[in-house]
C-alpha positions as CSV (number, residue, x, y, z in Angstrom):
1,X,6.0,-8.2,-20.7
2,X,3.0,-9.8,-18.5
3,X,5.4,-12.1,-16.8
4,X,7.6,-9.3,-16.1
5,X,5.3,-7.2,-14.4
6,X,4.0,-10.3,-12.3
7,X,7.2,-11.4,-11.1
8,X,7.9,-7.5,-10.1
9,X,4.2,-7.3,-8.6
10,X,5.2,-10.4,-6.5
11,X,8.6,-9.7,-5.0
12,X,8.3,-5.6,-5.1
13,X,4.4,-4.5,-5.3
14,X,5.0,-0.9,-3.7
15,X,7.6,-0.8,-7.2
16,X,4.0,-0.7,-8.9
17,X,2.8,2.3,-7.4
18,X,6.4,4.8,-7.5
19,X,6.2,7.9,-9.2
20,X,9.4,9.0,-10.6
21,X,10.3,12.7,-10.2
22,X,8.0,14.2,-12.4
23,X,4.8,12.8,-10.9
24,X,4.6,9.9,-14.1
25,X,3.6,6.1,-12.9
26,X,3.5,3.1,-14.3
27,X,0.6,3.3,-16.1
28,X,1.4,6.7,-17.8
29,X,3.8,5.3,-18.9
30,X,2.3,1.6,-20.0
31,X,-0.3,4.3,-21.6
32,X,2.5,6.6,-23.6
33,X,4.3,3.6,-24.6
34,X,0.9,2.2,-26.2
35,X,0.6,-1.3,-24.5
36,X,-2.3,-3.2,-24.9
37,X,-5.7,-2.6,-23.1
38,X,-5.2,-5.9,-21.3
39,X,-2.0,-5.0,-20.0
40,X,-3.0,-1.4,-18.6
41,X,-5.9,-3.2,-17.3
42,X,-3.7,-5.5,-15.4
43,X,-1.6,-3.0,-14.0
44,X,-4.5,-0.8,-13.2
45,X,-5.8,-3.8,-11.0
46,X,-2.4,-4.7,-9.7
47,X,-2.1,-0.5,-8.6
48,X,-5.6,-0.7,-6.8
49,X,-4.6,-4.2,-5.1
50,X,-1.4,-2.4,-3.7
51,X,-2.4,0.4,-2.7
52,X,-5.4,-1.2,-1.0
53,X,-3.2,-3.5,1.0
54,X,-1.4,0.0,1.7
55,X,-4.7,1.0,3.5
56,X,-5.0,-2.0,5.4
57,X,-1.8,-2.1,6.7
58,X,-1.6,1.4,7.5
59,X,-5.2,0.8,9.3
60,X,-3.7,-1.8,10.7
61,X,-0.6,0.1,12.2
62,X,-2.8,3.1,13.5
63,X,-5.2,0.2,15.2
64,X,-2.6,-1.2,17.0
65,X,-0.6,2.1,18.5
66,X,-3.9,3.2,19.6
67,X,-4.3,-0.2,21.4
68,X,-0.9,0.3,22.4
69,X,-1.5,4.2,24.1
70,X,-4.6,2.3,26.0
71,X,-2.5,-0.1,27.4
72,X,-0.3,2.1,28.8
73,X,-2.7,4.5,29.7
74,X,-4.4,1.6,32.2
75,X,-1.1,0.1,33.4
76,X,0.1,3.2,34.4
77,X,1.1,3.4,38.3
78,X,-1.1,5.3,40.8
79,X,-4.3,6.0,37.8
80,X,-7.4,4.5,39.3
81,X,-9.8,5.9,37.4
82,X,-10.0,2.9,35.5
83,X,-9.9,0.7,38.7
């Protein structure tokens, strides 16, 4: 089952995080189907390790529109109050 969730951790890792349509993840459900400590433990870490690279990304995104918007803001024609 280990291999199983690595191999879906590397080719879908948002997979990881989905909540079906009653609010239950992956890890309720590792957790209701009694697997072993060591695998919740590994999903648990696999969860935080998506959903940080979530944040960065989305940081990320937001970091460069705002660079974006500035850009624009000093190119555009006749402004020269940043001359």
């Amino acid at each position: 089952m280990t291999r199983i969730l690595w191999i879906l951790y590397r080719k879908a890792p948002s997979a990881i995080i989905l909540e079906d349509n009653h609010g239950v993840d992956a890890v309720e459900y590792a957790l209701e189907a009694d697997m072993s400590i060591t695998f919740i433990g590994l999903l648990q870490d696999m969860v935080t390790r998506v959903r940080k690279d979530n944040a960065k990304k989305k940081a990320s995104r937001k970091l460069m529109q705002a660079r974006s918007q500035l850009e624009q803001m000093m190119d555009a024609p006749g402004d020269t109050a940043y001359s």
